[in-house]
Kinemage of the C-alpha trace (Angstrom):
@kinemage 1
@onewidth
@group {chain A} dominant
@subgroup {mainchain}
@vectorlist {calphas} color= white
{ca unk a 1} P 82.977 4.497 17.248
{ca unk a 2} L 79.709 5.929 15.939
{ca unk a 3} L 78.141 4.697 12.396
{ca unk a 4} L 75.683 7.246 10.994
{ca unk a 5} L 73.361 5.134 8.768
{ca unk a 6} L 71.494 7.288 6.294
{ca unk a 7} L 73.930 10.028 5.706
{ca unk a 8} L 71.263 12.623 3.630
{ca unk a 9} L 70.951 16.172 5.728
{ca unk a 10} L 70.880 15.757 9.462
{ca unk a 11} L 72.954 12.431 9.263
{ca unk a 12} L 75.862 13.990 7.313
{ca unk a 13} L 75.330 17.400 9.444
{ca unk a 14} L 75.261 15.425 13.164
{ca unk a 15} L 77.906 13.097 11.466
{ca unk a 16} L 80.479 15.838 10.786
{ca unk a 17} L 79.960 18.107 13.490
{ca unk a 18} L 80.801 15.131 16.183
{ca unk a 19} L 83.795 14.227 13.508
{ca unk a 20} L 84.659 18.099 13.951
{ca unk a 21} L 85.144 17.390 17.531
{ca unk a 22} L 87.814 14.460 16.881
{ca unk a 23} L 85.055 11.721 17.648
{ca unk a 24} L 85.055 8.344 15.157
{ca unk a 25} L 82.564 8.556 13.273
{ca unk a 26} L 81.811 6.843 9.890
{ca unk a 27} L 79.269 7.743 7.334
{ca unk a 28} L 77.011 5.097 5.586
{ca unk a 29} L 75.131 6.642 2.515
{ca unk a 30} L 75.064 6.490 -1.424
{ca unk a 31} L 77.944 6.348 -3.298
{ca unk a 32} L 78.052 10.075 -5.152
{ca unk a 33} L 77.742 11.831 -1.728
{ca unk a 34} L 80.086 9.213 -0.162
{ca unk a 35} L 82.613 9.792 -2.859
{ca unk a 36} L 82.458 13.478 -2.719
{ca unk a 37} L 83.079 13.351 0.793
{ca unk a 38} L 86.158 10.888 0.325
{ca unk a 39} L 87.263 13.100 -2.225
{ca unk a 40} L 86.956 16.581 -0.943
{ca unk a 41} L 85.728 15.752 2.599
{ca unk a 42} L 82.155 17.008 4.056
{ca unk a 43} L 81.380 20.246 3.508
{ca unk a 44} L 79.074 22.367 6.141
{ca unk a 45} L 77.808 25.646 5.753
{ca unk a 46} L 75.194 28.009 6.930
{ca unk a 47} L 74.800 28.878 10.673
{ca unk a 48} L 78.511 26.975 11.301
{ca unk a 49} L 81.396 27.239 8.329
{ca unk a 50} L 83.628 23.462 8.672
{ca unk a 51} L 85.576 21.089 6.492
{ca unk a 52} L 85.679 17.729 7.889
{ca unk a 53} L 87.131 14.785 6.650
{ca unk a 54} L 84.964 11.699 7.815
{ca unk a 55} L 85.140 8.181 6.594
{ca unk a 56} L 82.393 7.789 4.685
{ca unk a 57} L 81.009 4.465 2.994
{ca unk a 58} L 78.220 3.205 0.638
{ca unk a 59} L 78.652 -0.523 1.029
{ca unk a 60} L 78.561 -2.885 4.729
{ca unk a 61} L 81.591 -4.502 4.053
{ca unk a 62} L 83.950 -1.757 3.689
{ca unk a 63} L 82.503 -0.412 7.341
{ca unk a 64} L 82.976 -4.132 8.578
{ca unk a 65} L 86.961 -3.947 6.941
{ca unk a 66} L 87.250 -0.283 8.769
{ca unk a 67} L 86.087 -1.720 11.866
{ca unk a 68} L 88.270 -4.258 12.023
{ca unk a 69} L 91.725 -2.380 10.764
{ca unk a 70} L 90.445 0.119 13.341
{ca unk a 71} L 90.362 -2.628 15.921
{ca unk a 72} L 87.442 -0.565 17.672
{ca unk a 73} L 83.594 -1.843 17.629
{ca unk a 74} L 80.602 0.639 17.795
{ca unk a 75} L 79.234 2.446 20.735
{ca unk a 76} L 76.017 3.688 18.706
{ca unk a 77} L 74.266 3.641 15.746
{ca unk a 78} L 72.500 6.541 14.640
{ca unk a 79} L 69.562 5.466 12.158
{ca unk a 80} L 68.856 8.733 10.325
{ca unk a 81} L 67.358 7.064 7.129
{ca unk a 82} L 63.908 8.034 5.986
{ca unk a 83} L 61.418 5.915 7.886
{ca unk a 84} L 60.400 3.628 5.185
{ca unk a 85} L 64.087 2.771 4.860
{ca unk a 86} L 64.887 1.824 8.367
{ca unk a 87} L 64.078 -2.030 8.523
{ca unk a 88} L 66.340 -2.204 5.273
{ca unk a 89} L 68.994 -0.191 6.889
{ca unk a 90} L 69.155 -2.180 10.194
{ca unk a 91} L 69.172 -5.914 9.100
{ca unk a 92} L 71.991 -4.686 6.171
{ca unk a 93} L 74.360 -3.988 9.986
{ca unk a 94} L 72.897 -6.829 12.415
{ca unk a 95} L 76.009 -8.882 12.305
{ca unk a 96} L 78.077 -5.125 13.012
{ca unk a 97} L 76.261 -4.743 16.662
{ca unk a 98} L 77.443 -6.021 19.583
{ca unk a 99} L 75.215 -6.295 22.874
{ca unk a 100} L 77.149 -2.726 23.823
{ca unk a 101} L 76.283 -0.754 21.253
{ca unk a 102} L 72.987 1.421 21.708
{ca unk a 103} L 70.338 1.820 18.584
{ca unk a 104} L 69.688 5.331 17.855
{ca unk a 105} L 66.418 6.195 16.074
{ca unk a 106} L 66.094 9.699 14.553
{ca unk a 107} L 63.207 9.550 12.244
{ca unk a 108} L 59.845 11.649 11.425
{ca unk a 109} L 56.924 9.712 12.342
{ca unk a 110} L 55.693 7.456 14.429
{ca unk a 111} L 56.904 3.606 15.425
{ca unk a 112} L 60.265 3.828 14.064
{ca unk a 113} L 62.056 2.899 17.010
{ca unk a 114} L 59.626 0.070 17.769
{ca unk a 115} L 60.828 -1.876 14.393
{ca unk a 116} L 64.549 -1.542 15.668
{ca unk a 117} L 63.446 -2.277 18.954
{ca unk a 118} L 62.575 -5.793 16.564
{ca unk a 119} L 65.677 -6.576 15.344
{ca unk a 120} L 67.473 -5.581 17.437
{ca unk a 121} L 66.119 -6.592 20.726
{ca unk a 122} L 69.079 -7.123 22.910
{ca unk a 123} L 70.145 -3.849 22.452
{ca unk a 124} L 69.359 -0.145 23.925
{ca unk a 125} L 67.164 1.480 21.665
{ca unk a 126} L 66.959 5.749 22.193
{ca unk a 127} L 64.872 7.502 20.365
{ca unk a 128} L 65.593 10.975 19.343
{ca unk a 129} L 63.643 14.001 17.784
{ca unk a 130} L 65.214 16.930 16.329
{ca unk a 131} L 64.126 20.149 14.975
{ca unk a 132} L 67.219 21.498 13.568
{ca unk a 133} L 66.846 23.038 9.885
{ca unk a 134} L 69.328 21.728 7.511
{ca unk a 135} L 69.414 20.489 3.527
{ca unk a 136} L 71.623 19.251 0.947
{ca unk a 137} L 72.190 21.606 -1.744
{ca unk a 138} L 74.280 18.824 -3.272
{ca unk a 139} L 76.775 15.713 -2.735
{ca unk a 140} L 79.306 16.552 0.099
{ca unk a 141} L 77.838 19.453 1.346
{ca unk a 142} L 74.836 20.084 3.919
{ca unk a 143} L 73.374 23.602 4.587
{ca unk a 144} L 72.688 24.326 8.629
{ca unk a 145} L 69.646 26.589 8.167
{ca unk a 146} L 67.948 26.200 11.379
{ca unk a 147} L 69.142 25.683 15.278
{ca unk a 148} L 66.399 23.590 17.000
{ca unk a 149} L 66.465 21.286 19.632
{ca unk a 150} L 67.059 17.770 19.342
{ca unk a 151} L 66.011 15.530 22.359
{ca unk a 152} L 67.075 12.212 23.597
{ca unk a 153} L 64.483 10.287 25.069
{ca unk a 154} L 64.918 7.577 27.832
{ca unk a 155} L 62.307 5.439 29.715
{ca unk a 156} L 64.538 3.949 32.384
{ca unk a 157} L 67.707 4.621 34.456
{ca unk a 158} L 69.252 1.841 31.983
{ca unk a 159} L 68.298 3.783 29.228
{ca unk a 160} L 69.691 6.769 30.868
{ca unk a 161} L 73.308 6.015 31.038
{ca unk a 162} L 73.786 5.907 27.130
{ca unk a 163} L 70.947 8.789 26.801
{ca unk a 164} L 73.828 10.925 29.195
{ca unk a 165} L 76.440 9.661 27.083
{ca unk a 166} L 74.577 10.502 23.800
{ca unk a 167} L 73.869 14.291 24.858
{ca unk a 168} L 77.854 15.282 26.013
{ca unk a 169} L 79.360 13.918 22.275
{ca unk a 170} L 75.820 15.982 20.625
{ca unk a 171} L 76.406 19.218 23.436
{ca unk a 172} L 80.129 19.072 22.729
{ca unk a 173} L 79.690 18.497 19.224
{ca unk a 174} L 77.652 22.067 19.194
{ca unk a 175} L 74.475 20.205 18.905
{ca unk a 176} L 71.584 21.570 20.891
{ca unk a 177} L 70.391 18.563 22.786
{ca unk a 178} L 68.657 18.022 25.828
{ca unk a 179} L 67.319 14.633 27.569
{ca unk a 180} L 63.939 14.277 27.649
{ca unk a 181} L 62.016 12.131 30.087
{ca unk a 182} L 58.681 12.276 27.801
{ca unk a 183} L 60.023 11.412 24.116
{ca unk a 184} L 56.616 9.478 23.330
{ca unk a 185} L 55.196 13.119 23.706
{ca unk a 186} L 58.023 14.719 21.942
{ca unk a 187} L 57.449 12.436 19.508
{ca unk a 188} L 53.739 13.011 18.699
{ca unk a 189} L 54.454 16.699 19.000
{ca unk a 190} L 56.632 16.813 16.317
{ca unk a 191} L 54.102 14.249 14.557
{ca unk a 192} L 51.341 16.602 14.636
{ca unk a 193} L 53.213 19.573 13.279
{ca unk a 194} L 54.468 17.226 10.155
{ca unk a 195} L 50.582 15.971 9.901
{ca unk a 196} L 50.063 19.566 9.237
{ca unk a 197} L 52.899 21.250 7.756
{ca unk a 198} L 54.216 18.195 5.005
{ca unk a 199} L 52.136 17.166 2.685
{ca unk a 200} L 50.367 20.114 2.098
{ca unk a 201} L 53.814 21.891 0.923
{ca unk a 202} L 54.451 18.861 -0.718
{ca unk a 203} L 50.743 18.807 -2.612
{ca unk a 204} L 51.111 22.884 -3.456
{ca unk a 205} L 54.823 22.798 -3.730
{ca unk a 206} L 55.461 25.669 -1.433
{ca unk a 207} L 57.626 27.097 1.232
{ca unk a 208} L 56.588 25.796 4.880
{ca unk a 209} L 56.038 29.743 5.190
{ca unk a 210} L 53.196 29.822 2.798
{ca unk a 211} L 50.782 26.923 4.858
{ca unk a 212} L 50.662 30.295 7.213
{ca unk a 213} L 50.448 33.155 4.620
{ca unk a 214} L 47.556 31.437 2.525
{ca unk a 215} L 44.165 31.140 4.071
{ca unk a 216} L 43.013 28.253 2.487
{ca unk a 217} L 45.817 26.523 3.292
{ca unk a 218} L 46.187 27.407 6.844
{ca unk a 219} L 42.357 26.191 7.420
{ca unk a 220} L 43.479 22.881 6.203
{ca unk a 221} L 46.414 22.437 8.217
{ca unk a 222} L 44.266 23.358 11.882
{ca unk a 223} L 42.655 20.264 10.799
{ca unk a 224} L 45.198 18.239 10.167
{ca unk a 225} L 46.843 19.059 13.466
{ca unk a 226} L 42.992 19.190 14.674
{ca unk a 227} L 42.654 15.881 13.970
{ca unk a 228} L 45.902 14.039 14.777
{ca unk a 229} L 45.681 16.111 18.315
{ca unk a 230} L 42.379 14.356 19.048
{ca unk a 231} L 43.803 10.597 18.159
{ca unk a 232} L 46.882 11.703 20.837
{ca unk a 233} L 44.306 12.756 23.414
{ca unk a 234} L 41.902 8.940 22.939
{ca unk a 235} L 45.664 7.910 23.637
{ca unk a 236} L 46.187 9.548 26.564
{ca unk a 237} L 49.506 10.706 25.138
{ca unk a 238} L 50.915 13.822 27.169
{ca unk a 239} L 52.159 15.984 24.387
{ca unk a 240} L 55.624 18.662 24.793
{ca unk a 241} L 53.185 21.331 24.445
{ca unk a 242} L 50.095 22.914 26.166
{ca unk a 243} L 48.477 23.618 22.394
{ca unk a 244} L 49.768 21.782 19.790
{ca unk a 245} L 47.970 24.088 16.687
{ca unk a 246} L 49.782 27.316 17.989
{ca unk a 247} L 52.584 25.367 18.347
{ca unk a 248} L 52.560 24.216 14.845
{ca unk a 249} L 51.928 27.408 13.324
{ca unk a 250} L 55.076 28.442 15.873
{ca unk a 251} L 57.244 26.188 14.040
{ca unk a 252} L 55.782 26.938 10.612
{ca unk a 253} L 56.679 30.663 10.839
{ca unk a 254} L 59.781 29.738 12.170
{ca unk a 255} L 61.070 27.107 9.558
{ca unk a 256} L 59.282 29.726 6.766
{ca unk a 257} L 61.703 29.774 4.089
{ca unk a 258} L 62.574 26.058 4.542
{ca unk a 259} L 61.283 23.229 1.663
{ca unk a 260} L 59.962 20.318 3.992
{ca unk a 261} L 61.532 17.158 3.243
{ca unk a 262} L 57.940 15.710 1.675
{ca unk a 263} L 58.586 18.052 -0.749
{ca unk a 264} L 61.921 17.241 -1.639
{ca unk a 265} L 61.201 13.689 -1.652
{ca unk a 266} L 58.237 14.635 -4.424
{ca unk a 267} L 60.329 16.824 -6.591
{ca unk a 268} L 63.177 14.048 -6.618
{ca unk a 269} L 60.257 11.034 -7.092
{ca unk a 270} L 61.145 9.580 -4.170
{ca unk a 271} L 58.883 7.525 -1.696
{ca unk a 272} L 57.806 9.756 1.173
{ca unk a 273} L 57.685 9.564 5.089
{ca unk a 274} L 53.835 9.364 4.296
{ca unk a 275} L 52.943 5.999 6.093
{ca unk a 276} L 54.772 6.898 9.299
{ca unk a 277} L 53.325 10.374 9.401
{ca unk a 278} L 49.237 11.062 8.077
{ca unk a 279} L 49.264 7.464 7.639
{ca unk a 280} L 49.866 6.175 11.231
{ca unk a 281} L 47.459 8.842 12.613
{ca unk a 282} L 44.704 7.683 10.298
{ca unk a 283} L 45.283 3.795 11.456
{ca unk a 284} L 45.227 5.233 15.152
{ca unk a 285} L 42.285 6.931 14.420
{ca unk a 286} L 40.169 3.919 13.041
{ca unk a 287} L 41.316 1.799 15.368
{ca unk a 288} L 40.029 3.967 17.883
{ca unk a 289} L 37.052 5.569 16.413
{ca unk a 290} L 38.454 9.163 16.303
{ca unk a 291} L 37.465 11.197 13.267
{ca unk a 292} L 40.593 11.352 10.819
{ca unk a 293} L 38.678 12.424 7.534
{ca unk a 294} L 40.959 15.422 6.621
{ca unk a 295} L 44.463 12.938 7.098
{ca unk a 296} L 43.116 10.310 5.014
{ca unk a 297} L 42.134 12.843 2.140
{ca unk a 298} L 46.015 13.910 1.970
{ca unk a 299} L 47.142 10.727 2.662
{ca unk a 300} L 45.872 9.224 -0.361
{ca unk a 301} L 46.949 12.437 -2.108
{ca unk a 302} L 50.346 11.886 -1.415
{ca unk a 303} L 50.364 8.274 -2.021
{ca unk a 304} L 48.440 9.039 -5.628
{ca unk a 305} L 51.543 11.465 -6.478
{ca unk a 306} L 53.923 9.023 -5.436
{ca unk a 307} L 52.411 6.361 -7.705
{ca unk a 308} L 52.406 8.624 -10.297
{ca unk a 309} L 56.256 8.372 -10.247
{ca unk a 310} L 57.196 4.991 -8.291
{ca unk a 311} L 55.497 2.732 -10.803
């Protein structure tokens, strides 16, 4: 059995493609998507057309009562809340995880699998990065814009074993997943690229597409990336790619027409991935001398608009 906890966009969409494929999966999210998938099942559209039924659920105790009418326990747990959700997320299921079942971090940012690594510390813990475009145009549906590639890391041949197990439900599922040996790099790759590409949509309230297309814009995101490059270098941190600012720039005219999920999170007045992305770079940073002027600016931009709304 696999619980999916944080069922927004890519946990509903990984959710009910591995469901597609007659896996057990269950859904743990807020009540009006949960209902609308219990009523009408999960909808997915875009790049692959499916109806799924799933159980879906929006309190623990109803996924303990499944678990135990199902007589099956869980094999993983996929974390796919926002980052400043997860410690919430994981202590709500701690008496739900056995010493089998493998921790599954898929978050943006930086650190997230090191809190579940916390609580849960008798467990595997795999962290993941994904690239895949996909939304929620509303409850019980998610829109598959974008095919990426979503990675499972390991660091040892214990780690491994799930990590194999992990990619043949994902590759069978019609997930495009590979292991990967270097997920701290994979990681700060994809950290860079959301330095640069999130807040400032989020700030201007544009399309990724336009952080190319305007100048002024495009200036301010080479130093972002500029910037949180350097702290990954001080850390000796072998990145996924040979030049992280093309690379960014790479994904930004590839994910053009997308809205990041900063943005989203600021038109709905919700409390962004901030703190795990901009954020950790500038504590790196001081902590290790490295100029970080230009991701402190927009970090306490970002944190200004969200106090505008969260207090």
């Amino acid at each position: 059995m696999i619980l999916v906890m944080g069922s927004g966009s890519v946990g509903s969409l990984f959710g009910g493609l591995v469901a597609a494929k007659n896996h057990d999966i269950i859904l743990f999210g807020r009540k009006a998507h949960v209902d609308k998938i219990n009523n009408n099942s999960l909808r997915i559209q875009g790049l692959i057309n499916r109806e799924v039924k799933i159980a879906a659920f929006d309190k623990v105790e109803k996924v303990q009562q499944y678990l135990l009418e199902s007589e099956k326990s869980l094999e993983f747990v996929l974390f796919t809340t926002k980052a400043h959700q997860i410690e919430r997320a994981a202590k709500q299921i701690q008496n739900l995880i056995l010493p089998e079942t493998t921790i599954v971090s898929i978050q943006n940012g930086l650190g997230t699998e090191d809190i579940l690594k916390g609580i849960f510390s008798k467990n595997i813990v795999l962290r993941v990065v994904t690239s895949i475009g996909v939304c929620r145009p509303e409850h019980g549906v998610v829109d598959f814009t974008g095919d990426g590639k979503t990675l499972i890391g390991y660091n040892s041949s214990e780690e491994r074993i799930p990590a194999e197990r992990l990619l043949s439900i994902l590759k069978e599922s019609d997930v495009n997943s590979f292991l990967e040996d270097n997920i701290l790099g994979a990681v700060f790759t994809k950290t860079i690229v959301n330095c640069a590409l999130n807040p400032l949509t989020a700030i201007h309230n544009v399309k990724n597409f336009e952080i190319y297309n305007q100048k002024p814009l495009r200036e301010k995101a080479t130093l972002l990336a500029q910037e949180a490059w350097n702290v990954t270098k001080k850390l000796n941190v072998k990145l996924t790619t040979e030049n992280p600012i093309e690379y960014t720039f790479e994904i930004i005219k590839k994910t053009g027409e997308n809205y990041s999920s900063m943005l989203s999170d600021i038109r709905n007045k919700r409390k962004t991935e901030i703190d795990y992305i901009n954020g950790r770079i500038v504590t790196l940073g001081l902590e290790h001398n490295i100029k970080v002027v230009h991701n402190q600016e927009i970090y306490n931009e970002i944190l200004s608009l969200e106090k505008s709304f969260l207090e």
